[in-house]
C-alpha positions in Angstrom: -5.4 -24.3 -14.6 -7.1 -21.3 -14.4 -5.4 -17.4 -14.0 -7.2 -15.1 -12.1 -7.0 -11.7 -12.7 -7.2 -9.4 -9.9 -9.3 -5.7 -10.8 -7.7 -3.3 -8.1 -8.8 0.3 -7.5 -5.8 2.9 -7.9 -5.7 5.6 -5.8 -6.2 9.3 -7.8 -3.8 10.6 -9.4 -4.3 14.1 -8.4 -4.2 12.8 -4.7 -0.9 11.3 -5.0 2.2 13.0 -4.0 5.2 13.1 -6.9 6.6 10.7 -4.1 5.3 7.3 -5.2 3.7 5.0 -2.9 2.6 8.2 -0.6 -0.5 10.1 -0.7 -0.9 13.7 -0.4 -1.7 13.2 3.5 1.8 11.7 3.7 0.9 8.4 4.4 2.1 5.3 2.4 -0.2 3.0 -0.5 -0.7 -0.2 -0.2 1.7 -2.4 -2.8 -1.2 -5.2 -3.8 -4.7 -2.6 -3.7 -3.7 0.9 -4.3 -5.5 2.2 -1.2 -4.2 4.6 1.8 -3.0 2.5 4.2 -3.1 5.2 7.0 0.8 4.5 8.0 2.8 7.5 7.7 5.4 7.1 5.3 8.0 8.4 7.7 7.5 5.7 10.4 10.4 3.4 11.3 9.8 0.1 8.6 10.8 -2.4 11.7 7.3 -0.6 13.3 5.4 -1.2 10.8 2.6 -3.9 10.5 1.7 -5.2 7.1 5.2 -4.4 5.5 7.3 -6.5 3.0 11.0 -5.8 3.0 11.8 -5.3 -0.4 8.1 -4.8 -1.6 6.3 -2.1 0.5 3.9 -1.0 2.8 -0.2 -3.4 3.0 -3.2 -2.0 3.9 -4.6 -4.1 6.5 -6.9 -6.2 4.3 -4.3 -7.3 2.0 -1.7 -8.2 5.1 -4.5 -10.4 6.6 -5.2 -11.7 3.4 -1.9 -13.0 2.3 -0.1 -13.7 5.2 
């Protein structure tokens, strides 16, 4: 059986808030890619599409890809 390993992009460091998991622009990352998911980090989780209780926020590549 063969492992696959995944090469993600991580978002800038100098872009990212001392908050982790939110960008400068106040919006959260996404868990699995490291990219801006464009959902403000203050929005109600239970309004949320593409997040994992107990893991965080997707983007919206990553929630159609593994769901």
């Amino acid at each position: 059986m063969m492992n696959k390993i995944l090469e993600v992009e991580k978002p800038l460091t100098d872009l990212a808030s001392p908050r982790k998991g939110v960008t400068a622009y106040g919006t959260e990352i996404c868990v699995c890619c490291g990219k801006d998911t464009g959902v403000p980090a203050d929005q109600d989780i239970y309004l949320r599409v593409g997040y994992i209780k107990g893991c965080g926020q997707l983007c919206g590549h990553c929630a159609r890809l593994y769901s």
